[in-house]
C-alpha positions as CSV (number, residue, x, y, z in Angstrom):
1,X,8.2,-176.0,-151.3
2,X,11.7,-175.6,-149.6
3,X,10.8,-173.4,-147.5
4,X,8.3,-176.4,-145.9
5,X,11.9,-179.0,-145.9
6,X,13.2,-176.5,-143.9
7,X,13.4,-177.2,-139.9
8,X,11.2,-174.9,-137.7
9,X,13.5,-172.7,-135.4
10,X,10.7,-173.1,-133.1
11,X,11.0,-176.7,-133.3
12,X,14.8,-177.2,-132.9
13,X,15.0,-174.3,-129.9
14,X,12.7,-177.2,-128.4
15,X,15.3,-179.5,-128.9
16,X,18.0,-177.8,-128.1
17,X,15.5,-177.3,-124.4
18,X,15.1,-180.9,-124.5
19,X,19.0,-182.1,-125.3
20,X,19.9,-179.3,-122.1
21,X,17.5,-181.8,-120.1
22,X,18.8,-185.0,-121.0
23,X,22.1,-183.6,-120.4
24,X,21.0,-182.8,-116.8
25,X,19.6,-186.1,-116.5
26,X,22.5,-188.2,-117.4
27,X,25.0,-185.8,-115.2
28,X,22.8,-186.9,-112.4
29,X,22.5,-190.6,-113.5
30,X,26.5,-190.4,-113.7
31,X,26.7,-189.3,-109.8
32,X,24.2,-191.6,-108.9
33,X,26.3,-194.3,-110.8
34,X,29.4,-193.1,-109.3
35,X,27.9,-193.3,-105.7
36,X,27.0,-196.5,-106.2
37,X,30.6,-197.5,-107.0
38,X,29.8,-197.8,-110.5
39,X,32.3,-196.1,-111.7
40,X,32.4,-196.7,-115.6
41,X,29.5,-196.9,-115.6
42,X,29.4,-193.5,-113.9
43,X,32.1,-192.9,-116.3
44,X,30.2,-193.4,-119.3
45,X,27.2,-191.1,-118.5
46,X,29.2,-188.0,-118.1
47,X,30.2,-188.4,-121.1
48,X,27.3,-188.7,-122.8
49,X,26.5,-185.5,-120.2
50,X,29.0,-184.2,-122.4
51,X,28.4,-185.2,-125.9
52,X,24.5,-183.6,-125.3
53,X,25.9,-180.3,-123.6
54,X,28.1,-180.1,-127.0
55,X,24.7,-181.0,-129.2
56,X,22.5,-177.8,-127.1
57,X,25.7,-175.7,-128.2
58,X,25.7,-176.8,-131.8
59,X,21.5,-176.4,-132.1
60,X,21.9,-172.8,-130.4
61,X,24.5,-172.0,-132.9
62,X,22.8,-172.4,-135.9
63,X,19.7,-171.2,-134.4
64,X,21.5,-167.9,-134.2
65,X,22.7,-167.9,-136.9
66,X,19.6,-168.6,-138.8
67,X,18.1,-165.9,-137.2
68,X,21.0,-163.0,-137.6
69,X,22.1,-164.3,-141.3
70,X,19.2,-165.7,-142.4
71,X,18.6,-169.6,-143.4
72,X,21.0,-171.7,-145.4
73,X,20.0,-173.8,-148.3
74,X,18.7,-177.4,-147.1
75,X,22.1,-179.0,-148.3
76,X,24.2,-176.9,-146.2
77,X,21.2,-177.1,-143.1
78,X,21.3,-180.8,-143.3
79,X,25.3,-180.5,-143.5
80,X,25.0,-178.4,-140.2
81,X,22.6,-180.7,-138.2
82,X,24.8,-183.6,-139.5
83,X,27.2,-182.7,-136.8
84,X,24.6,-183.9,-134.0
85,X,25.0,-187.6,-135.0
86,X,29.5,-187.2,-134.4
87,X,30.4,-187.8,-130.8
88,X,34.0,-186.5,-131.4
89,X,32.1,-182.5,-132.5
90,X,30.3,-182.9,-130.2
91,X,32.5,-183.2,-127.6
92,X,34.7,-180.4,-129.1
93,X,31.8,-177.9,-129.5
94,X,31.7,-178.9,-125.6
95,X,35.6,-178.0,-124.9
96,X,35.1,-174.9,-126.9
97,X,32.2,-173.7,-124.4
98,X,34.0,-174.9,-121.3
99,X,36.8,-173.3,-122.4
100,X,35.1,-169.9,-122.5
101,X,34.4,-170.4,-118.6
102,X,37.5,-171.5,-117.3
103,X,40.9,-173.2,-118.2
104,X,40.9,-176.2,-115.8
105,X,40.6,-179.7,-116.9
106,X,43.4,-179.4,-119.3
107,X,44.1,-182.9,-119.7
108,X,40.3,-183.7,-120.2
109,X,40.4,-181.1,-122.3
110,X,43.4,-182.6,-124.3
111,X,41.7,-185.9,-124.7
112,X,38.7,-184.7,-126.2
113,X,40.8,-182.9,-128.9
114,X,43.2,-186.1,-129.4
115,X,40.1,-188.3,-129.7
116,X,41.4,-190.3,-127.0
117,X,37.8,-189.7,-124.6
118,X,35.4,-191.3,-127.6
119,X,38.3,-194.6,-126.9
120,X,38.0,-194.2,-123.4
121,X,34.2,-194.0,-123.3
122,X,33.8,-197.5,-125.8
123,X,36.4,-198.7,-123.5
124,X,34.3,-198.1,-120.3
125,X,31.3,-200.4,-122.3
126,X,32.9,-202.9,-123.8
127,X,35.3,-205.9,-123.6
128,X,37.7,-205.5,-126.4
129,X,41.3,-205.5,-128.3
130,X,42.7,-202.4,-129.9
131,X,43.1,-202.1,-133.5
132,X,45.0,-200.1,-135.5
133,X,44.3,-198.6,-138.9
134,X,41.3,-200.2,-138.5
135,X,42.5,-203.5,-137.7
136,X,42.4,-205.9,-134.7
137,X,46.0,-205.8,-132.9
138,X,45.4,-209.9,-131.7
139,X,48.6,-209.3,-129.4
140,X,47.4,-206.0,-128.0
141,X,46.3,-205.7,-124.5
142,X,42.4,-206.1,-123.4
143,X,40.6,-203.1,-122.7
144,X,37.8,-203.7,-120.0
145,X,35.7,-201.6,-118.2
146,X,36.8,-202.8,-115.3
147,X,40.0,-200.3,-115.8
148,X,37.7,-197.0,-115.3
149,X,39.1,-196.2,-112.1
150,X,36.8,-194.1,-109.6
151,X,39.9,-191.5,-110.0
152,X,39.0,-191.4,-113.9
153,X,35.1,-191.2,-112.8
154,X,35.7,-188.5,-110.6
155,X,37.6,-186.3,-112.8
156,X,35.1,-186.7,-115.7
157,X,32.1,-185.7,-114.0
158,X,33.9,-183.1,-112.3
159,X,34.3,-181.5,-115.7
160,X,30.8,-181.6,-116.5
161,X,29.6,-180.5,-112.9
162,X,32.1,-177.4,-113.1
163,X,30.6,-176.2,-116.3
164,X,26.9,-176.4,-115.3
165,X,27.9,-174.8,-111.9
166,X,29.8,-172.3,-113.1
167,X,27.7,-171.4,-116.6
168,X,24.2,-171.9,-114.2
169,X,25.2,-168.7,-111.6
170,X,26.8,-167.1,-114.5
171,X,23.5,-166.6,-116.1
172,X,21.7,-166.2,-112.7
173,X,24.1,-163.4,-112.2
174,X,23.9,-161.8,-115.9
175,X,27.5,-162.5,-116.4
176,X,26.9,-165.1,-118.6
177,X,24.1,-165.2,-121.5
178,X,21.7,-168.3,-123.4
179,X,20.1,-167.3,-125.8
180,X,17.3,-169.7,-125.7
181,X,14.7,-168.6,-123.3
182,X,13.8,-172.0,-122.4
183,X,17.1,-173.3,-121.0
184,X,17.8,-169.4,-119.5
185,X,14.4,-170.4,-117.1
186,X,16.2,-173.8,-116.2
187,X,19.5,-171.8,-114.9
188,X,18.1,-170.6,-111.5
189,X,18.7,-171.2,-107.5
190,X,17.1,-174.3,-107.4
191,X,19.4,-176.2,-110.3
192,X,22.6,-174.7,-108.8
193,X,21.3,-176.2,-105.2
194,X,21.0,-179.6,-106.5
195,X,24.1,-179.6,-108.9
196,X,25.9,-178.0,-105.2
197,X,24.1,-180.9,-103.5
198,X,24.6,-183.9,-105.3
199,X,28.3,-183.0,-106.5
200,X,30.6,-182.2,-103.5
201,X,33.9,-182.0,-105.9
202,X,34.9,-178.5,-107.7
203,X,38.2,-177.9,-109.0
204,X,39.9,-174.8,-107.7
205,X,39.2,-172.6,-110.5
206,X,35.7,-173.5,-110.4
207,X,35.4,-172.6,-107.4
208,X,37.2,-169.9,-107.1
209,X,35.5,-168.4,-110.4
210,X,31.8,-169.8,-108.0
211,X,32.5,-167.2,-105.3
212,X,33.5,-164.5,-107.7
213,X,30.5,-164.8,-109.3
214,X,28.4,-165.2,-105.9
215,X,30.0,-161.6,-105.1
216,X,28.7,-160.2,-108.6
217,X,25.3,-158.0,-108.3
């Protein structure tokens, strides 16, 4: 009987194929955002680009683990995939991969682990005052959207494009591994065309760390 509560592996590597996708899609929603001078809008899809990048790492996690250490009890599997309903471990699961790759976009970086991104993204939505253990500061300045400069934009999808860009050819070239067959097919030539394509805007290191890979056979 608990072996039937239990979550199919099959089922969440699915997901974890799916939440790759819809990462994908919103990276290329955010550009197309961006383009259209958008920009928190723009601002906002990355990262959610972000926050689903960080969910395919947490499903692949447990997925391996569940498969090398064997399945956890339902409390601690709920307990586990808990985590994909929390923007801010999310979006650290996502600085924990991107770290891995490179060690640009410090201050990105910085704001994900202060908690100050999951404020910036509500503040790239909605009209509002600040509050402060939880309460309304009525004398604080209002945040608007209207604030996400296309300088803030920029830098955010950057992050995202550099990881795809970088992690994609990675695999291509065997440098770099996923252990779901299903995203692995998704890394290829045609996905690092488009992400090449659409996004014109590396940071140094990326692509730097690009052309080493390029030269890797």
């Amino acid at each position: 009987m608990t072996n039937k509560k239990r979550a199919s592996l099959q089922k969440l590597e699915k997901m974890e194929e799916l939440t790759f996708k819809n990462a994908l899609r919103l990276h290329f929603d955010s550009i197309m955002m961006y383009k259209n001078h958008s920009y928190p809008t723009a601002y906002f899809l990355s990262i959610l680009a972000l926050e689903e990048l960080g969910k395919a790492s947490l499903l692949d996690d447990f997925i391996w683990h569940s498969r090398i250490e064997g399945r956890t009890d339902i409390s601690e599997q709920e307990k586990w995939l808990e985590t994909m309903y929390l923007h801010k471990p999310k979006q650290r699961l996502f600085s924990k991969q991107f770290w891995s790759l490179m060690t640009s976009a410090r201050k990105v970086l910085r704001d994900i682990d202060s908690g100050k991104i999951e404020i910036d993204k509500q503040n790239a939505v909605y009209v509002s005052l600040p509050k402060k253990s939880r309460k309304i500061e009525l004398k604080g300045r209002i945040s608007t959207p209207f604030n996400v400069t296309s300088k803030k934009a920029k830098e955010q999808i950057t992050v995202v494009s550099d990881y795809l860009a970088t992690f994609t050819l990675g695999v291509m070239k065997g440098v770099h591994g996923a252990d779901n067959p299903r995203i692995e097919r998704l890394l290829n030539s045609r996905l690092l065309s488009k992400l090449r394509k659409q996004w014109h805007w590396h940071s140094h290191e990326a692509e730097l760390l690009l052309s080493t890979l390029k030269a890797t056979t």
